[in-house]
N, CA and C atoms as a LAMMPS dump frame, in Angstrom:
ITEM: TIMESTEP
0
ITEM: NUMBER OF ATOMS
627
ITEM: BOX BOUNDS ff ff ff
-5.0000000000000000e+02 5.0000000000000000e+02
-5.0000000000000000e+02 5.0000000000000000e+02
-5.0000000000000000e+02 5.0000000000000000e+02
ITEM: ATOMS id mol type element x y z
1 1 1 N -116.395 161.028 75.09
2 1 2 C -115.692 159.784 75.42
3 1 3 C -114.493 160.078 76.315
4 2 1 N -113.554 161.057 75.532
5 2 2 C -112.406 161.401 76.632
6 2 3 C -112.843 162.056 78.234
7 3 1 N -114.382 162.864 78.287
8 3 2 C -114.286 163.059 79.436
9 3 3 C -115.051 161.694 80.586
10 4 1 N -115.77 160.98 79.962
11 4 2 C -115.815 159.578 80.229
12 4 3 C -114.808 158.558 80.982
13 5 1 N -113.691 158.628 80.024
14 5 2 C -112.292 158.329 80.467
15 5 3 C -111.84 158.735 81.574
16 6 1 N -111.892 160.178 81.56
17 6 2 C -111.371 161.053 82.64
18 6 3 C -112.018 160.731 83.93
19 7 1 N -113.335 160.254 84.188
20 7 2 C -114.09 160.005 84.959
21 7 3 C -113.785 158.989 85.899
22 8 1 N -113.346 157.724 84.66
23 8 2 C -113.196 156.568 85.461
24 8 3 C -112.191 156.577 86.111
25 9 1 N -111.101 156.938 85.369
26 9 2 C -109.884 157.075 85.556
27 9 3 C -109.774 157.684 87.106
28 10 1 N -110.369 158.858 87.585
29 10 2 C -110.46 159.622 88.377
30 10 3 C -111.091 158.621 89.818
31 11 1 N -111.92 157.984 88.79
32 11 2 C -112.718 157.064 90.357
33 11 3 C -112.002 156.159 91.07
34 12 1 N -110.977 155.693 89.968
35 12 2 C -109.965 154.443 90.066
36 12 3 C -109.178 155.168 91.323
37 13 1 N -108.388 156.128 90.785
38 13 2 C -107.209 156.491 91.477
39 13 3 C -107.494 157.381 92.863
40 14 1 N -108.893 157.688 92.794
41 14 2 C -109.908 157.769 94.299
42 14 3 C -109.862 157.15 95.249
43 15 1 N -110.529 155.43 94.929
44 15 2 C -110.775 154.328 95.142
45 15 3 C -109.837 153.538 95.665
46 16 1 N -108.951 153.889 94.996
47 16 2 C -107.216 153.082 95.605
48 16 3 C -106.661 154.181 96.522
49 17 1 N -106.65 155.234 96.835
50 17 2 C -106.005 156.225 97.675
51 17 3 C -106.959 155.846 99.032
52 18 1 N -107.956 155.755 98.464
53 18 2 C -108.436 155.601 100.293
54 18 3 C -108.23 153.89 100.958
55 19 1 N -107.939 153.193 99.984
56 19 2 C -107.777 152.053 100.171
57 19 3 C -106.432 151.833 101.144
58 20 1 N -105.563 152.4 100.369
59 20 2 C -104.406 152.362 100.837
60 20 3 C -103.82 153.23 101.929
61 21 1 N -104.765 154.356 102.168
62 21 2 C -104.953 155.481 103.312
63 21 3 C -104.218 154.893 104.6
64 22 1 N -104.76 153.628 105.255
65 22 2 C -104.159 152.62 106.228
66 22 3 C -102.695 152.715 105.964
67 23 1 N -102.073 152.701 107.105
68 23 2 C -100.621 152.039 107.1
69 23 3 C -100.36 151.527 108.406
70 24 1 N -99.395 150.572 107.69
71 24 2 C -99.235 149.546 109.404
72 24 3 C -98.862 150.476 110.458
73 25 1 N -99.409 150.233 111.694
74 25 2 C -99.276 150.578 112.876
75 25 3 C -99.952 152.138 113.151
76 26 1 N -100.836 152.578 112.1
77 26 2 C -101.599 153.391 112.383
78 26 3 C -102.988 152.888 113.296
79 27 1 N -103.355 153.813 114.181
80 27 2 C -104.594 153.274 115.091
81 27 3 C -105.861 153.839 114.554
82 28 1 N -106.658 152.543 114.425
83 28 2 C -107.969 152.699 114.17
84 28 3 C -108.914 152.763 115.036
85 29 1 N -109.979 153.255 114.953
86 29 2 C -111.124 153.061 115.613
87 29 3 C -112.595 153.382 115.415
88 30 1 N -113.566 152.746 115.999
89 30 2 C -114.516 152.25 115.987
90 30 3 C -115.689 152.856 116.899
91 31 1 N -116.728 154.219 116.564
92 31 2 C -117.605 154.443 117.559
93 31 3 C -118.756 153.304 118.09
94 32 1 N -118.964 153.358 119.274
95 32 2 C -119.941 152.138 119.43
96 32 3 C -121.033 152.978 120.587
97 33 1 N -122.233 152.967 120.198
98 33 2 C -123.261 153.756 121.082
99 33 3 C -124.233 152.367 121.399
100 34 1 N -124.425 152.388 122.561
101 34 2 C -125.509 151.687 122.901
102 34 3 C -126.112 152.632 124.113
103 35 1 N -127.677 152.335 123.782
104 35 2 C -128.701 152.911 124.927
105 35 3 C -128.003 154.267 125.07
106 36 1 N -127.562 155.24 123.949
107 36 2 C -127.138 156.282 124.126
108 36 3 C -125.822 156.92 125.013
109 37 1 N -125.496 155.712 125.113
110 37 2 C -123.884 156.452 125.79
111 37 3 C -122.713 155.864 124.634
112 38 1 N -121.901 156.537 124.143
113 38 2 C -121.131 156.645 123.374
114 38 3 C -119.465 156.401 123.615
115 39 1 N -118.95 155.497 123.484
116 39 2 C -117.463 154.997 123.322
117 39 3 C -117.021 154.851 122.026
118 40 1 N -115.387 154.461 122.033
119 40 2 C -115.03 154.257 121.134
120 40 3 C -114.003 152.643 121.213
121 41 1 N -113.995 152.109 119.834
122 41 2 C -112.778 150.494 119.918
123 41 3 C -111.832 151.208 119.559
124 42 1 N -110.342 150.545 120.063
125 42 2 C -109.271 150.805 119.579
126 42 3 C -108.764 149.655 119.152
127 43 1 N -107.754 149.796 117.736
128 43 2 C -106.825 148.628 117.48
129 43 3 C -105.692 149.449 116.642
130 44 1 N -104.762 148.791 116.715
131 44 2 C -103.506 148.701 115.827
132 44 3 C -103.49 147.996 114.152
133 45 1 N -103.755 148.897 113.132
134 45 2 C -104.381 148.462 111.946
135 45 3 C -102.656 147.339 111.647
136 46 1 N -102.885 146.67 110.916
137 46 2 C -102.009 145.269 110.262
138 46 3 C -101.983 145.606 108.628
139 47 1 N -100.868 145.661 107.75
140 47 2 C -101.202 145.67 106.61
141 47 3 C -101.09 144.326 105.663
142 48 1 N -100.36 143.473 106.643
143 48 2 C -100.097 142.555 106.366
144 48 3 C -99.626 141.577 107.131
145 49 1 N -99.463 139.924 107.138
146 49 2 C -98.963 139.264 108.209
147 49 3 C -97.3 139.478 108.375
148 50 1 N -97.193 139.753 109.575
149 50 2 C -96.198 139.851 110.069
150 50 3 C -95.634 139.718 111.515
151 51 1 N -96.332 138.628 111.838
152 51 2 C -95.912 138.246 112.882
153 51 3 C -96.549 136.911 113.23
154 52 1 N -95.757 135.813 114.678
155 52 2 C -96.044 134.52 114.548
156 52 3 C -97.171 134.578 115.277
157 53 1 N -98.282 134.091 115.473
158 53 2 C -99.376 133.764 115.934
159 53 3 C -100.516 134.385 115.16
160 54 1 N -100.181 135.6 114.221
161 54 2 C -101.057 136.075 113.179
162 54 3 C -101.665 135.471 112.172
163 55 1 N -102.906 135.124 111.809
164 55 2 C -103.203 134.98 110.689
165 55 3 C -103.137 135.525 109.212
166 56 1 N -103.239 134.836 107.799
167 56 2 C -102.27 135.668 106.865
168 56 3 C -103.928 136.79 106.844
169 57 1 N -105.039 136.438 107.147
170 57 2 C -106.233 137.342 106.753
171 57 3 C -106.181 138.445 108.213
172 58 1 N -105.593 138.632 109.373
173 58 2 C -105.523 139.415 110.463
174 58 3 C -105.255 140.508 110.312
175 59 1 N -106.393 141.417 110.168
176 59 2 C -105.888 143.193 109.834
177 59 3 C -105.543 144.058 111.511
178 60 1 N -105.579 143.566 112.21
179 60 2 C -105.749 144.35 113.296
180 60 3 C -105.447 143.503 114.455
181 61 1 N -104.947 144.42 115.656
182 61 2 C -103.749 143.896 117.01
183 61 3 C -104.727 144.342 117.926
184 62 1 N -105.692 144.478 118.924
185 62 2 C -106.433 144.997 119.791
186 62 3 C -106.561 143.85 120.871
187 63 1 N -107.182 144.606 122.083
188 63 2 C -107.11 144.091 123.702
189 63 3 C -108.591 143.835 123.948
190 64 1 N -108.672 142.621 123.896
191 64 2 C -110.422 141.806 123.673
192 64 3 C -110.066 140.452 123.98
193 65 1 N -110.314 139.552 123.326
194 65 2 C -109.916 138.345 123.159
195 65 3 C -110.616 137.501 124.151
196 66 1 N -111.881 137.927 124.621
197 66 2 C -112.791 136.808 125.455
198 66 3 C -113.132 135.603 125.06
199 67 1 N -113.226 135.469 123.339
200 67 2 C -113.684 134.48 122.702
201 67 3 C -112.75 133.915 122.493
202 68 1 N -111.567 133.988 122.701
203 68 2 C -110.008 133.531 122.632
204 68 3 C -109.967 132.694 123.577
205 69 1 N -110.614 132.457 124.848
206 69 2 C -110.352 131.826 125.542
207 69 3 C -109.726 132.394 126.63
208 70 1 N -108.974 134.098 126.531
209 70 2 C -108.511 134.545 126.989
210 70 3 C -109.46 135.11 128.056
211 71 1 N -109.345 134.369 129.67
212 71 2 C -110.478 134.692 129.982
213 71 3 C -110.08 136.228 130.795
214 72 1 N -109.165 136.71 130.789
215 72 2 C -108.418 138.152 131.685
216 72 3 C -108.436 138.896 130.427
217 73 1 N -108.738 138.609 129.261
218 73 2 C -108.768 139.615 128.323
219 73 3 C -107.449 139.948 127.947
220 74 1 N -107.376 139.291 126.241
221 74 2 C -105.779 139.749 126.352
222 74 3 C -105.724 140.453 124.561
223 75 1 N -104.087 140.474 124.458
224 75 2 C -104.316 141.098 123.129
225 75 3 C -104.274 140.353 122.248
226 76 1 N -104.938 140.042 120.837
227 76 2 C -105.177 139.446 119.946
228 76 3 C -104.895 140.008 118.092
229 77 1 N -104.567 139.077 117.755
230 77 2 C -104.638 139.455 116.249
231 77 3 C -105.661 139.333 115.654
232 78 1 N -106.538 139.927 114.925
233 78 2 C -107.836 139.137 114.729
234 78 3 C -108.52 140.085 113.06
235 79 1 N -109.181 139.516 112.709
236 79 2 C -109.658 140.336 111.11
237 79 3 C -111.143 140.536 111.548
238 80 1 N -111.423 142.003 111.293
239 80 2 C -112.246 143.019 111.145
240 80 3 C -112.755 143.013 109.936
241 81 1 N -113.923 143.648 109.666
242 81 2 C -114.157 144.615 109.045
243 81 3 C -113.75 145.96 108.686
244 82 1 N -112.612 146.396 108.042
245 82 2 C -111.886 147.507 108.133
246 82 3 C -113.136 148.609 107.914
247 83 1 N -113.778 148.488 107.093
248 83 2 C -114.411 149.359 106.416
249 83 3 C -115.455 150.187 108.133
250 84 1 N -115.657 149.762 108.573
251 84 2 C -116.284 150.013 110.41
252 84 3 C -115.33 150.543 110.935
253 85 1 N -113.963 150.793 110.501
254 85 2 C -113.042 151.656 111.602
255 85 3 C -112.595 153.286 110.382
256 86 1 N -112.067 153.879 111.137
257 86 2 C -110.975 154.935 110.984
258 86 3 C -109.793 155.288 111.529
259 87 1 N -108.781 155.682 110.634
260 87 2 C -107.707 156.379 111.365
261 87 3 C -107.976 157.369 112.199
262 88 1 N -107.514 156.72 113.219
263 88 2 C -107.601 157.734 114.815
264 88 3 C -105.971 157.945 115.77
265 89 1 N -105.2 158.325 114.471
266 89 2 C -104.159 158.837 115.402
267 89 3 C -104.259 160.207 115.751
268 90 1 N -104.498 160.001 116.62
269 90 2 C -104.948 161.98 117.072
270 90 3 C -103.985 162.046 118.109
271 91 1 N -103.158 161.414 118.281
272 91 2 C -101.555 162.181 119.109
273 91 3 C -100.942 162.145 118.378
274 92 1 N -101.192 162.498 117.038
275 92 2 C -100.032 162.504 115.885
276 92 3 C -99.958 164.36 115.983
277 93 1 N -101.167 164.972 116.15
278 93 2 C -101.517 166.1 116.235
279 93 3 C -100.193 166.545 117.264
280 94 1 N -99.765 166.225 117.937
281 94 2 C -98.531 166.838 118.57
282 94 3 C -97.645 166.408 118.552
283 95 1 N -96.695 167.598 118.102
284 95 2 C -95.547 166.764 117.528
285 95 3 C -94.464 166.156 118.618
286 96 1 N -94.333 166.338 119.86
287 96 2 C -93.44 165.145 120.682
288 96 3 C -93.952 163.923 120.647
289 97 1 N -95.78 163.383 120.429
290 97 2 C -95.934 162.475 120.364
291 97 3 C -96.009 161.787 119.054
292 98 1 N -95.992 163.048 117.608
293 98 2 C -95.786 162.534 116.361
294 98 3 C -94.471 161.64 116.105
295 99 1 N -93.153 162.182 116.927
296 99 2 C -91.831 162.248 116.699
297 99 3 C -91.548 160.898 117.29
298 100 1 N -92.128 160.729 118.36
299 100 2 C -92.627 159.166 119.027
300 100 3 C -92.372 157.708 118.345
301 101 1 N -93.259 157.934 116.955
302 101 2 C -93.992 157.214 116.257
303 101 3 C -92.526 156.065 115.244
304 102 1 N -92.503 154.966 115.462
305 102 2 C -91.275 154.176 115.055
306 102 3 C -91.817 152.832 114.99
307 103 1 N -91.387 152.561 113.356
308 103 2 C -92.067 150.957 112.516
309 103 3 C -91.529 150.149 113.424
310 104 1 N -90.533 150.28 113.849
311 104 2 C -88.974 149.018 114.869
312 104 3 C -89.833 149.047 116.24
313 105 1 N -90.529 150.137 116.893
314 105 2 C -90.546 150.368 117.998
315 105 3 C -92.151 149.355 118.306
316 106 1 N -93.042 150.063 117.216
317 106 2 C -93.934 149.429 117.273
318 106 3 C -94.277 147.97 116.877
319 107 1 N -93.249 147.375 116.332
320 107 2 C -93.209 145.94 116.278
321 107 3 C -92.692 145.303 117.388
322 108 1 N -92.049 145.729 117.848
323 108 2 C -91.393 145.328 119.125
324 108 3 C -92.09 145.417 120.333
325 109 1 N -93.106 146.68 120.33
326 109 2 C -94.162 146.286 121.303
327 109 3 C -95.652 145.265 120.858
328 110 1 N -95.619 145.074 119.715
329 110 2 C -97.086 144.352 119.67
330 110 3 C -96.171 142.906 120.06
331 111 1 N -95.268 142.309 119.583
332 111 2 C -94.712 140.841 119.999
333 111 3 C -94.712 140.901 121.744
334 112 1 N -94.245 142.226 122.471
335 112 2 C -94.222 142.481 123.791
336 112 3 C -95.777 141.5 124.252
337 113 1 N -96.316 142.894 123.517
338 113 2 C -97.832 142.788 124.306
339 113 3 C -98.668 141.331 124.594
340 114 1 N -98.431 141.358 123.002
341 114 2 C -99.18 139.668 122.616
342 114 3 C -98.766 138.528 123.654
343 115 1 N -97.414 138.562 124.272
344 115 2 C -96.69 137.446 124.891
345 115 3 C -97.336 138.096 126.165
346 116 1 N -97.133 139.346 126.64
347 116 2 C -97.649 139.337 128.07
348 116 3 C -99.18 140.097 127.989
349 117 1 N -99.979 140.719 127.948
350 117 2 C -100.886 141.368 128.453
351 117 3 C -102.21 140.334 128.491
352 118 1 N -102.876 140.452 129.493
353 118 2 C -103.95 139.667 129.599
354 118 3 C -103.406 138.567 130.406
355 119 1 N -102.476 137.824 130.86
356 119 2 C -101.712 136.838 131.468
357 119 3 C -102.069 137.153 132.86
358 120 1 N -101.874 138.127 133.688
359 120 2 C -101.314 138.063 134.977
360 120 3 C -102.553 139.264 135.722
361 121 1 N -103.194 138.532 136.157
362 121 2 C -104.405 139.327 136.881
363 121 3 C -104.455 140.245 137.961
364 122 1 N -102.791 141.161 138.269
365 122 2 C -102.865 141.929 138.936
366 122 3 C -102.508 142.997 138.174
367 123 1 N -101.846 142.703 137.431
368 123 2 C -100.801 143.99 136.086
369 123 3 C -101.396 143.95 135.081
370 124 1 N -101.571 142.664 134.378
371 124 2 C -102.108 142.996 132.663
372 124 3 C -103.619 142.855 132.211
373 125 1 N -104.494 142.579 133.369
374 125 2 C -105.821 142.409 133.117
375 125 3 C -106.283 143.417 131.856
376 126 1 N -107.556 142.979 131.075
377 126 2 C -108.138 144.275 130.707
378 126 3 C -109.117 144.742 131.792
379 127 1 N -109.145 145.564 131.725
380 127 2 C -110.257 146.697 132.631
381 127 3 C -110.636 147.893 132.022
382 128 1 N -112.064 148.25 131.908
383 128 2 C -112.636 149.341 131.287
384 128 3 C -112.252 150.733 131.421
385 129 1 N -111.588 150.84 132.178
386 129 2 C -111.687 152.33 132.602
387 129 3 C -109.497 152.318 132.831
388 130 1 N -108.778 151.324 133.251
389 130 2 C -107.641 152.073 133.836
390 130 3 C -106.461 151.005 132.573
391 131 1 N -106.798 150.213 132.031
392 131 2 C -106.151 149.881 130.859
393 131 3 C -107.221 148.607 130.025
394 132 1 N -107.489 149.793 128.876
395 132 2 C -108.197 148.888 127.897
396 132 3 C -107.562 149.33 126.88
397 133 1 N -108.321 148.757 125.581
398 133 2 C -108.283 148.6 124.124
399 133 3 C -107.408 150.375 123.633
400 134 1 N -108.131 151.321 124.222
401 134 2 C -107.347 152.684 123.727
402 134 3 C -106.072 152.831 124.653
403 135 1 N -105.61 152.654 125.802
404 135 2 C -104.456 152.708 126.356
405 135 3 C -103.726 151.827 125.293
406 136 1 N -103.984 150.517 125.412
407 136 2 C -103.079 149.279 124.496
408 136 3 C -102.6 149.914 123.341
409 137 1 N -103.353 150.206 122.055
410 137 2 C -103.027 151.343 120.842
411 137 3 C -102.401 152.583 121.02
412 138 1 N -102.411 153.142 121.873
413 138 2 C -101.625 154.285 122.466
414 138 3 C -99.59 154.024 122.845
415 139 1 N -100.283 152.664 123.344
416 139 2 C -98.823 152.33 123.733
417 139 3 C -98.051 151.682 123.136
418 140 1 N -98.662 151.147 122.106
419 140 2 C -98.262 150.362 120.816
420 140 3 C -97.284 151.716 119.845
421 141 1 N -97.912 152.525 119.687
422 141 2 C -97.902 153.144 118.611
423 141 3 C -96.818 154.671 119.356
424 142 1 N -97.006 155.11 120.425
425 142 2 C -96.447 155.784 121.283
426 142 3 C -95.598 155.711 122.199
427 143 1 N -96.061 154.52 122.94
428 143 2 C -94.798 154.19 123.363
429 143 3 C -95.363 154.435 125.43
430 144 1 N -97.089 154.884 124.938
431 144 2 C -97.66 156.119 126.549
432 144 3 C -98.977 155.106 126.476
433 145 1 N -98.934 154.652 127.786
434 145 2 C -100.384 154.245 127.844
435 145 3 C -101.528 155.428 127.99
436 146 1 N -102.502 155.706 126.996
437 146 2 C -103.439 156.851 127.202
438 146 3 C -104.76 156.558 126.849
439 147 1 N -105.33 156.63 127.502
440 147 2 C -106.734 156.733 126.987
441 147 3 C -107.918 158.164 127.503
442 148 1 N -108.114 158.644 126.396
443 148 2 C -109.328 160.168 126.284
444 148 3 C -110.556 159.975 125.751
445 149 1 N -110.691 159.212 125.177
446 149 2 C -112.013 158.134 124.532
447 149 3 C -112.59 159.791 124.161
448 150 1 N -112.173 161.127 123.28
449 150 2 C -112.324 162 122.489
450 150 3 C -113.465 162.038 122.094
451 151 1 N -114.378 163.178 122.63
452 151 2 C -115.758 163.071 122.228
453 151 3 C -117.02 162.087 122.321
454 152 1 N -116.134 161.089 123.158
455 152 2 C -116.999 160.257 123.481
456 152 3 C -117.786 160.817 125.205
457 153 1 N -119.142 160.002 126.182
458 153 2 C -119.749 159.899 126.658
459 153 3 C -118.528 159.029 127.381
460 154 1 N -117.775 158.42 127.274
461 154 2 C -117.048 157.488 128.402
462 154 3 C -115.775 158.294 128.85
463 155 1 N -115.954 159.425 127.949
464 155 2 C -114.246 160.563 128.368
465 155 3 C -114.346 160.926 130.119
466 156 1 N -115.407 160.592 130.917
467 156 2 C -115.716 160.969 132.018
468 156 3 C -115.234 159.942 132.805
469 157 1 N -115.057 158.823 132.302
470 157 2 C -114.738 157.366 133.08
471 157 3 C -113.761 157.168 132.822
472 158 1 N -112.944 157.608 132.116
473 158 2 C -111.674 156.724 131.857
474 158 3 C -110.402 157.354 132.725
475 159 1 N -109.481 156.555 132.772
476 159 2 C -108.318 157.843 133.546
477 159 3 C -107.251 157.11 133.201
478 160 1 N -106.1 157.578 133.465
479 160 2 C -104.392 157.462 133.113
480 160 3 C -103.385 156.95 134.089
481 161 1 N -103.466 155.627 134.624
482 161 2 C -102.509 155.757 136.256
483 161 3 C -101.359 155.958 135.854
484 162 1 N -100.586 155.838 134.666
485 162 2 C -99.353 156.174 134.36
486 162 3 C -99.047 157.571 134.282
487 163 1 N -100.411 158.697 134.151
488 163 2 C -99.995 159.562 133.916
489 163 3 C -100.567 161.05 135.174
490 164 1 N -100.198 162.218 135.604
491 164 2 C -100.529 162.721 136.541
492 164 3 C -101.943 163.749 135.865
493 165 1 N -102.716 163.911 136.876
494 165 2 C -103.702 164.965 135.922
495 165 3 C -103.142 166.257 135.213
496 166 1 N -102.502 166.701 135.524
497 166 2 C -101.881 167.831 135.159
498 166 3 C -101.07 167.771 133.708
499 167 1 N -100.478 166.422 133.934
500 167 2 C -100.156 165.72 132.179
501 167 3 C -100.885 165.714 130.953
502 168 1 N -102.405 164.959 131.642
503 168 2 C -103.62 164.865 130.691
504 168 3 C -104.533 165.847 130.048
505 169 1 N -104.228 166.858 131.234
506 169 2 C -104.968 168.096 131.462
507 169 3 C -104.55 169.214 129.816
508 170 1 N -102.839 169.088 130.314
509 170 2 C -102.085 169.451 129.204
510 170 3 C -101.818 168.769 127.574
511 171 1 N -102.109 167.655 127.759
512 171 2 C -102.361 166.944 126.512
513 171 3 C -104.368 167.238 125.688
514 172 1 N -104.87 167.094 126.631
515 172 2 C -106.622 167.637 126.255
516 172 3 C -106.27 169.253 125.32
517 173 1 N -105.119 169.902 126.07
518 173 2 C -105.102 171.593 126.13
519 173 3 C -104.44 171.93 125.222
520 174 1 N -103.899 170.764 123.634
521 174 2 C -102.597 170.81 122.957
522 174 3 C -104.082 170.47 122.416
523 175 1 N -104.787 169.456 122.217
524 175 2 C -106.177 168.447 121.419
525 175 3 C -106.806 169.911 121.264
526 176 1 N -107.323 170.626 122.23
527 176 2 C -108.254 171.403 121.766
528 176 3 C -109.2 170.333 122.288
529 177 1 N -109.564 169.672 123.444
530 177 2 C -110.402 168.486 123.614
531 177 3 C -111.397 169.106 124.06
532 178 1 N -112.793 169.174 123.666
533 178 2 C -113.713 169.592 124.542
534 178 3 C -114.566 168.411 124.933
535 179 1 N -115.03 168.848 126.616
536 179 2 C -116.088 167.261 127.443
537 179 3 C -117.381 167.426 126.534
538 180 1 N -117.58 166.322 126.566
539 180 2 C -119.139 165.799 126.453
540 180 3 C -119.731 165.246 127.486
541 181 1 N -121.012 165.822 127.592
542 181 2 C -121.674 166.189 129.136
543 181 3 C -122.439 164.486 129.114
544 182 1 N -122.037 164.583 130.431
545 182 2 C -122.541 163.264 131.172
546 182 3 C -122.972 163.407 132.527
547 183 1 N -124.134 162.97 133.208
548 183 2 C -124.419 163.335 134.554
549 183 3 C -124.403 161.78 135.052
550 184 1 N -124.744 162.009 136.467
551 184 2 C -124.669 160.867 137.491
552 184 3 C -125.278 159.407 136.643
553 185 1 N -126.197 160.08 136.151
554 185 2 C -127.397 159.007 135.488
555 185 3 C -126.827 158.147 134.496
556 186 1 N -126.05 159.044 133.472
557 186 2 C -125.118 158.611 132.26
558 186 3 C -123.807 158.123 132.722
559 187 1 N -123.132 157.944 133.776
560 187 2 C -121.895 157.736 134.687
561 187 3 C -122.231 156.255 135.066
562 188 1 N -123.632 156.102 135.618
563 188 2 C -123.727 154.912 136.195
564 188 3 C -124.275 154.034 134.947
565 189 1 N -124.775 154.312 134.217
566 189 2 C -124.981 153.387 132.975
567 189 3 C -123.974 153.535 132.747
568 190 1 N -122.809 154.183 131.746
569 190 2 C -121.757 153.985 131.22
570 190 3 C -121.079 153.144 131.915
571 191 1 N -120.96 153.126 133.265
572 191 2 C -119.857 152.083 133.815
573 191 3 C -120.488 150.369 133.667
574 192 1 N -121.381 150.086 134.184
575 192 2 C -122.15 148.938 133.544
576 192 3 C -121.57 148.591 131.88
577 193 1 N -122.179 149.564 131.304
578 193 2 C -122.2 148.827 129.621
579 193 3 C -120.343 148.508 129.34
580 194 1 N -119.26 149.732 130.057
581 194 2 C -118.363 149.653 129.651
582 194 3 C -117.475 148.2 130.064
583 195 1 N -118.318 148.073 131.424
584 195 2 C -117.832 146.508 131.703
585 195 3 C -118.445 145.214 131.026
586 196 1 N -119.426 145.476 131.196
587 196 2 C -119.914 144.45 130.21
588 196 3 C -119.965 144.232 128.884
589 197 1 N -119.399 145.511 128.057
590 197 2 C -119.603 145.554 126.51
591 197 3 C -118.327 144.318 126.221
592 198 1 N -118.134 143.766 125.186
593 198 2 C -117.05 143.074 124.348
594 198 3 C -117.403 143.925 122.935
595 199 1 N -116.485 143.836 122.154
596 199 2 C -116.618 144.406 120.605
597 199 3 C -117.638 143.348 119.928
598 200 1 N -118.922 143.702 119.387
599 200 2 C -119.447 143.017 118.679
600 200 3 C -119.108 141.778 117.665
601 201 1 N -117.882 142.267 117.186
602 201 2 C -117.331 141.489 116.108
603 201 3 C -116.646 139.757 116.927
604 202 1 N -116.615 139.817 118.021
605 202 2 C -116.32 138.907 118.955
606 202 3 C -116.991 138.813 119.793
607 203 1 N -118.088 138.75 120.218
608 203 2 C -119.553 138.117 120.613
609 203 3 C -119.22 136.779 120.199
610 204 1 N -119.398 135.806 121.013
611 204 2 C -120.231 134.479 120.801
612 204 3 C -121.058 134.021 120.407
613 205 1 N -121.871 135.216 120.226
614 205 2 C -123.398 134.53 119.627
615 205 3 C -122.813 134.691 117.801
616 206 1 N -122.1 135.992 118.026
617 206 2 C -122.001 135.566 116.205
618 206 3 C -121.126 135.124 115.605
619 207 1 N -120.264 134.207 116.786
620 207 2 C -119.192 133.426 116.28
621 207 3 C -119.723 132.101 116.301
622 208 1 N -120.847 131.817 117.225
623 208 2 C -121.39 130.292 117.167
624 208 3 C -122.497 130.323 115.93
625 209 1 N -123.213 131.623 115.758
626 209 2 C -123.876 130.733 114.118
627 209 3 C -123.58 130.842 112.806
C-alpha cells in the first residue's frame, strides 16, 4: 500500500512539474513538416492574461494573424494547443543572450509589437524568410531579431538583415549548430510552402467548421 502511495504521489508531483515547466515569456515552438521539408512555429508562451487586447484563455503572442483580418500579417494573442509546442529558448544557451532575458523588457516589447507590427507594408510586414514568427520571439524575449530555424530544412532560407554574417556565423559557432542538407530542389519547394504555409491552428477552413 505504502509503495502504492509512493507511486501516485510521485506521478502527481511529475505531472505538475512539467505542467508548470512554461514560464511567461519563454519561447515555444512547434515543428511543422510538410511534403518533407521541415520548419519550425515560433511564439511567446502567456501564463496568464496580461495584457489589453488578450483573451483571459490566450496562451501565446506570435506573428500570423491572417484570420485576424490582419491582412500584412501581424502579431496576435491567440490560444493554442500548448501540448504541440516546446520550450525553445536556445539563446538562453549563451550567456550574453541569457543575461538579455527581462520580465519588464519583455512586456514592454509584446504591447510594442502588438500596436505596431503587421501595420505598415514596408517595415512591419510578415515575410517568410527576413522577419517572421522566429525573428518576432527572438526579439520579444532578447531584445535581437534572429531567426536559425535550428535543424530545420528552412535554416537555408532564412537570413538576419539586422545582423552581419559574421555575427550569425558566430552565434551558429557558440549553438554548436549543424546544417541540414537541402539542395536546389528542396530550396525551391521550401520557398513556396514557406510563403504559403499559415500555422494550421489558424487556417480558415478549421476556423469556419
Amino acid at each position: 500500500m505504502k509503495i502504492l502511495i509512493l507511486i501516485v504521489v510521485t506521478l502527481y508531483l511529475v505531472s505538475g512539474t512539467a505542467k508548470s515547466e512554461l514560464q511567461y515569456g519563454d519561447i515555444i515552438s512547434r515543428s511543422r513538416n510538410i511534403l518533407g521539408f521541415t520548419f519550425k512555429h515560433y511564439g511567446i508562451y502567456l501564463d496568464k492574461k496580461r495584457f489589453e487586447g488578450q483573451k483571459a484563455n490566450d496562451n501565446i503572442f506570435h506573428f500570423t494573424g491572417f484570420r485576424r483580418k490582419a491582412i500584412l500579417g501581424g502579431c496576435i494573442f491567440d490560444k493554442v494547443n500548448i501540448k504541440r509546442y516546446a520550450k525553445d529558448n536556445y539563446l538562453d544557451k549563451i550567456e550574453s543572450y541569457k543575461n538579455k532575458v527581462s520580465t519588464a523588457e519583455i512586456t514592454r516589447r509584446i504591447e510594442e509589437q502588438y500596436k505596431s507590427c503587421g501595420k505598415h507594408p514596408k517595415k512591419s510586414i510578415w515575410e517568410a524568410f527576413s522577419n517572421n514568427c522566429e525573428h518576432l520571439a527572438n526579439y520579444i524575449r532578447y531584445g535581437e531579431k534572429i531567426s536559425l530555424q535550428i535543424g530545420q530544412k528552412a535554416a537555408v532560407l532564412v537570413y538576419n538583415p539586422k545582423k552581419t554574417r559574421a555575427e550569425i556565423n558566430q552565434i551558429k559557432k557558440q549553438l554548436k549548430v549543424s546544417e541540414v542538407p537541402c539542395d536546389a530542389a528542396c530550396k525551391t519547394q521550401g520557398t513556396e510552402i514557406m510563403k504559403q504555409d499559415r500555422d494550421e491552428e489558424n487556417s480558415p477552413k478549421k476556423n469556419e467548421g
